[in-house]
Structures are given as structure tokens and as C-alpha cells.
MIPA-290084 format. One record per residue (C-alpha): residue number from 1; residue in three letters; x, y, z. Coordinates in Angstrom, 3 decimals, decimal comma. Last residue first. Example, Ala and Ser with C-alpha at 12.3 -4.5 7.8 and 13.67 -1.06 7.14 Angstrom:
<recs>
<2; SER; <13,670; -1,060; 7,140>>
<1; ALA; <12,300; -4,500; 7,800>>
</recs>
This chain:
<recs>
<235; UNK; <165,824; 19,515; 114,556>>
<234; UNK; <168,517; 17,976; 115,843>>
<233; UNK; <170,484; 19,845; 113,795>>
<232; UNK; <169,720; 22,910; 115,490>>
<231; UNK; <169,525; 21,617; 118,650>>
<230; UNK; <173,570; 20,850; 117,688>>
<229; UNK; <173,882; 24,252; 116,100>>
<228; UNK; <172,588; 25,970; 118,841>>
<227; UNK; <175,305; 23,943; 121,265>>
<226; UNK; <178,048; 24,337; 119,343>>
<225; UNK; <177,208; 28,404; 119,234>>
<224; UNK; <177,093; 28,699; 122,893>>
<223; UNK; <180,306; 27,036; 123,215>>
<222; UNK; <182,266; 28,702; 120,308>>
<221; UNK; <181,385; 32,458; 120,804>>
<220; UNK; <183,630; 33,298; 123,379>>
<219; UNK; <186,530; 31,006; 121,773>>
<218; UNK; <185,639; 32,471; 118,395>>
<217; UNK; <186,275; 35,928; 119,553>>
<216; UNK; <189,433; 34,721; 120,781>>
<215; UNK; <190,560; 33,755; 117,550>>
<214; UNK; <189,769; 36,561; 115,763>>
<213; UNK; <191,381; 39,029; 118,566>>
<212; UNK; <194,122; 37,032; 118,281>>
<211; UNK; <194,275; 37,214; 114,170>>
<210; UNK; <194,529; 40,803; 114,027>>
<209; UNK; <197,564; 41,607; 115,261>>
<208; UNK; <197,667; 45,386; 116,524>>
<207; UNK; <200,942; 45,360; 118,737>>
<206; UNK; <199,747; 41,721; 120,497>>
<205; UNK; <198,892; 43,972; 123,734>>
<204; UNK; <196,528; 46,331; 121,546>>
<203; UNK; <194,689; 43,713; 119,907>>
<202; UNK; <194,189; 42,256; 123,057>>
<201; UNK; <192,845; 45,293; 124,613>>
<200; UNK; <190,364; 45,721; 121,377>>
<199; UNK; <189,410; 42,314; 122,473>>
<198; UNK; <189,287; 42,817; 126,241>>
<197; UNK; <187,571; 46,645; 125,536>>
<196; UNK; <185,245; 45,074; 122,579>>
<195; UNK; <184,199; 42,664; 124,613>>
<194; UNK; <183,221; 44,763; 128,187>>
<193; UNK; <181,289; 47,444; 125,140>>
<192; UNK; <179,637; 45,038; 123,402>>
<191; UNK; <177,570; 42,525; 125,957>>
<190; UNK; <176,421; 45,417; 128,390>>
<189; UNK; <175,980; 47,482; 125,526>>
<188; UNK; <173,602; 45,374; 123,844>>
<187; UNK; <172,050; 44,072; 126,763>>
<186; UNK; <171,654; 47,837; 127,860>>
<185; UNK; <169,640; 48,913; 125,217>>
<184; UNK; <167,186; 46,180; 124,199>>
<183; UNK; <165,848; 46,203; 127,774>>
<182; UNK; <164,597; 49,691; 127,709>>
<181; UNK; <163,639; 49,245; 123,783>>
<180; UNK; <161,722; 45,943; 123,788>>
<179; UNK; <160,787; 44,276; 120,852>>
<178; UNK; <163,953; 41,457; 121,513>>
<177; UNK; <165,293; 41,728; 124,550>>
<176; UNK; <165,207; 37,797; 125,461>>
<175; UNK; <167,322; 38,072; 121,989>>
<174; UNK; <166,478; 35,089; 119,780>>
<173; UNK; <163,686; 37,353; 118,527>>
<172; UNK; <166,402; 39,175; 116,760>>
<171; UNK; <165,321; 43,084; 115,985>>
<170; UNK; <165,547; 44,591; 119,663>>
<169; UNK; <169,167; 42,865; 120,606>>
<168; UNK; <170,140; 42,564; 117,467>>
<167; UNK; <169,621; 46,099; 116,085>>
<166; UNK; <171,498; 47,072; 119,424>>
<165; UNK; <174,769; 44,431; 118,953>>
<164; UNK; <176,095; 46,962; 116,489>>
<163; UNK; <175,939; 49,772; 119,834>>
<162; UNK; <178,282; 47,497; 121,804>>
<161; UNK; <180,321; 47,479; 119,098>>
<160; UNK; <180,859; 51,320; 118,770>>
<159; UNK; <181,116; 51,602; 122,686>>
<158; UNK; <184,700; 49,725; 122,129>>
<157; UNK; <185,561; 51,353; 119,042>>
<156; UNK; <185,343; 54,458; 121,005>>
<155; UNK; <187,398; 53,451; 124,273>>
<154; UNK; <189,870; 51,373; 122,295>>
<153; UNK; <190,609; 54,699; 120,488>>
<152; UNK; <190,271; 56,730; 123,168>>
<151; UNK; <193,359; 54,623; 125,065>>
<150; UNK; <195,184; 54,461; 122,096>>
<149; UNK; <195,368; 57,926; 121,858>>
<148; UNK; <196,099; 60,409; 119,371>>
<147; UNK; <192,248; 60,943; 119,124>>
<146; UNK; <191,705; 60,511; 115,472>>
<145; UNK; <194,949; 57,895; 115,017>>
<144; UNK; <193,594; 55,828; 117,707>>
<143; UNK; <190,027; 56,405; 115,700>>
<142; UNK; <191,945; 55,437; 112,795>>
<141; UNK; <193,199; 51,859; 114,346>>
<140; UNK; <189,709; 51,118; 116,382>>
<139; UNK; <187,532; 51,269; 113,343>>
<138; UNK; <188,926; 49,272; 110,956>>
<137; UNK; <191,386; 46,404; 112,301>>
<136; UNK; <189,453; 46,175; 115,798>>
<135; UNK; <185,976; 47,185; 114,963>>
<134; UNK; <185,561; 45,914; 111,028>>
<133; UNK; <188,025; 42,870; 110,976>>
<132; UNK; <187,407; 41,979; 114,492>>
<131; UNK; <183,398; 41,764; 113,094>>
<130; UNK; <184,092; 39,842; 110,128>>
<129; UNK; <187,035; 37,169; 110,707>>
<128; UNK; <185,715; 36,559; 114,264>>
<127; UNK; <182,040; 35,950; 113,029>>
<126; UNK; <182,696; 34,015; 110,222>>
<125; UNK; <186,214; 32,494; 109,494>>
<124; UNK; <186,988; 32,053; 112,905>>
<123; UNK; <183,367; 31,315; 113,877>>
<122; UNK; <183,014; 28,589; 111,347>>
<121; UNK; <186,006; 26,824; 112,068>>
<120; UNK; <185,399; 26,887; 115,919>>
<119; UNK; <182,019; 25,236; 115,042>>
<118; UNK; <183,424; 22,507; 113,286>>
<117; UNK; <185,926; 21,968; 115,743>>
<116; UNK; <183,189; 21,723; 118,643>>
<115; UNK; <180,315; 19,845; 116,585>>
<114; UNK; <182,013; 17,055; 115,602>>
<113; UNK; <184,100; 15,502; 118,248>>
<112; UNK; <181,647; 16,946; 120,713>>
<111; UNK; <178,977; 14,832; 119,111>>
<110; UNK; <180,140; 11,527; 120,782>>
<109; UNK; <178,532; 13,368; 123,949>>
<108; UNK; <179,585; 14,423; 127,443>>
<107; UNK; <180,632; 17,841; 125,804>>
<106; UNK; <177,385; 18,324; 124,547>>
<105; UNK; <175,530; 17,660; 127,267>>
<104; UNK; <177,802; 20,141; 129,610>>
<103; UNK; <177,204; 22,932; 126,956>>
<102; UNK; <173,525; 22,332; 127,460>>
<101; UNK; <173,478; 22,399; 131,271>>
<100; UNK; <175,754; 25,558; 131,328>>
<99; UNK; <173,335; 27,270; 129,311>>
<98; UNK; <172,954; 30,109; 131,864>>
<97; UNK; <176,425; 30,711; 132,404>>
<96; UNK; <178,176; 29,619; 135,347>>
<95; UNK; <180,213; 26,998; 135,185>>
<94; UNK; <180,421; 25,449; 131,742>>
<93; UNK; <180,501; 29,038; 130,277>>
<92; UNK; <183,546; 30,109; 132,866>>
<91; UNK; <185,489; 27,136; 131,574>>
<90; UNK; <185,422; 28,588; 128,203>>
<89; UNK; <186,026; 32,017; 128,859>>
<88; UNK; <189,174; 30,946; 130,691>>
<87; UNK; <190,137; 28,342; 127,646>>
<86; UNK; <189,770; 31,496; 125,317>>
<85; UNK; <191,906; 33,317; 128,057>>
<84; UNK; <194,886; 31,271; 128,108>>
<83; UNK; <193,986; 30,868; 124,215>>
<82; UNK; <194,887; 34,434; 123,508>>
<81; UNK; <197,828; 34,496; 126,505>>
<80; UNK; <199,976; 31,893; 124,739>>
<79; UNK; <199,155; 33,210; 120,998>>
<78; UNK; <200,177; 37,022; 121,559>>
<77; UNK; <202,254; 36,643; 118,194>>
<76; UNK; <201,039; 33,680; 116,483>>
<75; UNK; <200,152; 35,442; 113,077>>
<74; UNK; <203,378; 37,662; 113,120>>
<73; UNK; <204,855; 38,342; 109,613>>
<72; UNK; <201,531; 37,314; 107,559>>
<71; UNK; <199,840; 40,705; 108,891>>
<70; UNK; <196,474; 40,754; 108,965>>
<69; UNK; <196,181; 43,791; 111,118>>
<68; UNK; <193,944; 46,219; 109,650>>
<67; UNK; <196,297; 48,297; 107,756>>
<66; UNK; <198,485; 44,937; 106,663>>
<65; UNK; <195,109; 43,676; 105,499>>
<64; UNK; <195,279; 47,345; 102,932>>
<63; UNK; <198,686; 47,127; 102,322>>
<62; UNK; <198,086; 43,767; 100,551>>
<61; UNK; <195,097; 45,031; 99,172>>
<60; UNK; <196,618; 47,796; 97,171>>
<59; UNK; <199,559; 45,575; 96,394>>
<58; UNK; <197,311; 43,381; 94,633>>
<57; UNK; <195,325; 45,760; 92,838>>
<56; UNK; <198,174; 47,550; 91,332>>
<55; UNK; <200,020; 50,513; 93,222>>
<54; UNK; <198,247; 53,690; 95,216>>
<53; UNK; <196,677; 53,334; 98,191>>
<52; UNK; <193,438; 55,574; 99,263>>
<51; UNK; <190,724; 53,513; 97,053>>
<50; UNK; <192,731; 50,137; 99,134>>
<49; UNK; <191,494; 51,776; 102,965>>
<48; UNK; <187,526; 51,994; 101,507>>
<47; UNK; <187,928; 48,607; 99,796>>
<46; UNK; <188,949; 47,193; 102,532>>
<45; UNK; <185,986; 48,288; 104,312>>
<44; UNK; <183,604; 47,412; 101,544>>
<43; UNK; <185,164; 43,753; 101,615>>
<42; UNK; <185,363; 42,786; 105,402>>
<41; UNK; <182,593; 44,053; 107,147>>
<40; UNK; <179,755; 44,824; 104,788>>
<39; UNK; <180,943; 42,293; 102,281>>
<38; UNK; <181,139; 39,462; 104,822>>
<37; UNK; <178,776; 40,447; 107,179>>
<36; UNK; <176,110; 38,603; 104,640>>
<35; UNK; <177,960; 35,126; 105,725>>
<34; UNK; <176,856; 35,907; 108,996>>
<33; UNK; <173,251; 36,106; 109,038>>
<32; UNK; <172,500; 40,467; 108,581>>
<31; UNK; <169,733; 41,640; 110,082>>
<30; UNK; <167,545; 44,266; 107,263>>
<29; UNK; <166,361; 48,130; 107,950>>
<28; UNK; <168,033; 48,307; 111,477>>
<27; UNK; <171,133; 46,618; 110,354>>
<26; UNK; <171,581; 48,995; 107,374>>
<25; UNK; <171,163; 52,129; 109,717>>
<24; UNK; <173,986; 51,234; 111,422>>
<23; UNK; <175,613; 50,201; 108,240>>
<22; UNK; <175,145; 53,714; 107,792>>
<21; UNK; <176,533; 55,390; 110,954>>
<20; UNK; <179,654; 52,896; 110,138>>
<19; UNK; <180,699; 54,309; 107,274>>
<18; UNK; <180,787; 57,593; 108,097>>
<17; UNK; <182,938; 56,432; 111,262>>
<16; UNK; <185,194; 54,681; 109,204>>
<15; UNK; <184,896; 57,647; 106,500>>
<14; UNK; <185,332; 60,393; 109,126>>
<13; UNK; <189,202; 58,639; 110,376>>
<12; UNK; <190,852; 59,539; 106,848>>
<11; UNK; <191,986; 56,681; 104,770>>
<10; UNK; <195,946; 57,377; 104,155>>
<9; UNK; <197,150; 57,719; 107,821>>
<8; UNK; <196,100; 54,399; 108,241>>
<7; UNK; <200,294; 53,263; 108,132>>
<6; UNK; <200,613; 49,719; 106,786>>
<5; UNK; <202,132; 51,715; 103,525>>
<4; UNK; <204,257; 54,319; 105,218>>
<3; UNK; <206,111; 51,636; 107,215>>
<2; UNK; <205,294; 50,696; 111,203>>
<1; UNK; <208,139; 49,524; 113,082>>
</recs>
């Protein structure tokens, strides 16, 4: 059941969305690596819900993660079907996408044992941590509140990421789409919007815990991102 104090009743819809217009505009005037998207997407945002808590520091940010969905009653709720699908998304990468090759390599070598786990430890407390923490445990809870839906909410938030991934996909010449408006546009929401609905979907189906839509996130990511940091390495 959902108390008074995990409720985001208390930080008014407008200021997520406020606040996301201008890290919008942040993004476009400087990329963020992924250590930076720690303040902008975990601490200011937690900030915002603890300024509209009342109680000491602590207990403002402890109803603050419960807001979002970091709650330390139910961490492995939703586990079974979370890494049912992280293991999907994984198999479908050696398959079919287009650095199938590479991933293969990289499995087949001594490597593996270093580079996988690693990397799943840096996504979960990187890019999962920061971005699920913003669009699922932010944005997506008082925009369901907004709309009275669940359905708009996940909806909303949903299109929201896919438009985060647009400084990205024009700014980072990593991005085949990079300098290039028409193509810039719908790689960014043709990546976004289809993950934030199964994330935002799983955070729905685990009753808004946060750490399955982390963990997922860094399944998705986790292949792909062994593999750059391997070449990396390499040199």
C-alpha cells in the first residue's frame, strides 16, 4: 500500500517536466559521459522530491528513493522475469545485431571473465542507476499522477527518453546519425521510445521497483558496451 510519505503527490508534476525541458537544453549545449548524469539525474532530482518533504535530511531522502522506487523492502521483486528478458536481449545481440561478430569474439575469449562482470557493474551503477532513476522513478511516477493514468504516464515518459537520446544521436559522432537532423530524429526515438515502454512496463509489472528496470537496462546495454570497452582497451 502506498503511505503519505512514498506518495509523489508532494512534488508537483510541472517541475519534472520543467526540469527536464532544461536538461534538454543542457545536453544540447554540453554531452554528458556517464559519471556527469549523476548529479543531473540522480542528485538534482532527488533533491527536487526531498525540498517538498518535511523531517531531517535523512528522512527527507529516505522518502525521497522510496518516491522513485528504491525501496529496500522489495529489491528482488519481478527478478525471474527481469533477467528472463535480460538473457532474451542478450541472445538476440549475438544473433542478430550488427556487432554480433564482436560480441561473439569476446565471449570466445579469456577476456569475457573480465570484461562482462565488470561491465555489468558499471552499467548498473552508471547508466541504469541514472537514467531509470530520472525517467522511470522521476518522470514516469508524476506524470501517472498528471494524467491519472498509468497508461499516459508510461506513454509520456516513454517519448521523453526517446527524445534524451536526440542530442546523442546528432551531437555524438559515435552515432551513424551524428550531424544529421532527418536521420538524427528517428534513431533517437526509434531506440527511446520501444525501451522506455518495456522498461517503464517493467517498472509497472514489479509495482514501481526501481531496481528491475536498472538491471535490465544494464542487460541491454552490457554486450555492446563489453565489447567498446575491450577495443577500447586495446587501444
Amino acid at each position: 500500500m502506498t503511505t503519505v510519505s512514498d506518495s509523489p503527490a508532494r512534488d508537483p508534476a510541472w517541475l519534472a517536466l520543467v526540469y527536464f525541458l532544461a536538461y534538454m537544453a543542457w545536453l544540447f549545449f554540453t554531452l554528458e559521459g556517464e559519471v556527469e548524469h549523476w548529479p543531473t539525474m540522480v542528485l538534482i532530482p532527488l533533491a527536487l522530491i526531498a525540498a517538498f518533504h518535511t523531517g531531517s535530511i535523512r528522512s527527507r531522502l529516505g522518502q525521497a528513493l522510496r518516491s522513485v522506487g528504491l525501496r529496500p523492502d522489495r529489491p528482488a521483486r519481478g527478478l525471474a522475469l527481469t533477467l528472463g528478458l535480460g538473457l532474451g536481449v542478450c541472445l538476440f545481440q549475438i544473433s542478430f545485431s550488427r556487432t554480433a561478430e564482436d560480441i561473439i569474439a569476446l565471449l570466445s575469449s579469456a577476456r569475457a571473465l573480465v570484461a562482462v562482470p565488470a561491465t555489468l557493474v558499471f552499467l548498473l551503477l552508471l547508466t541504469g542507476l541514472t537514467e531509470e532513476t530520472l525517467f522511470r522513478g522521476y518522470l514516469q511516477t508524476r506524470l501517472e499522477r498528471w494524467t491519472g493514468s498509468r497508461l499516459w504516464g508510461l506513454l509520456i515518459s516513454s517519448v521523453l527518453f526517446g527524445l534524451y537520446h536526440l542530442p546523442y544521436a546528432y551531437l555524438n559522432p559515435r552515432w551513424p546519425s551524428a550531424g544529421d537532423w532527418p536521420a538524427a530524429f528517428p534513431a533517437a526515438l526509434g531506440q527511446g521510445i520501444p525501451g522506455g515502454l518495456i522498461l517503464g512496463g517493467l517498472f509497472l509489472y514489479t509495482g514501481k521497483n526501481l531496481y528491475m528496470p536498472i538491471l535490465l537496462h544494464a542487460f541491454v546495454d552490457l554486450l555492446p558496451a563489453a565489447v567498446m570497452l575491450k577495443f577500447s582497451i586495446n587501444g
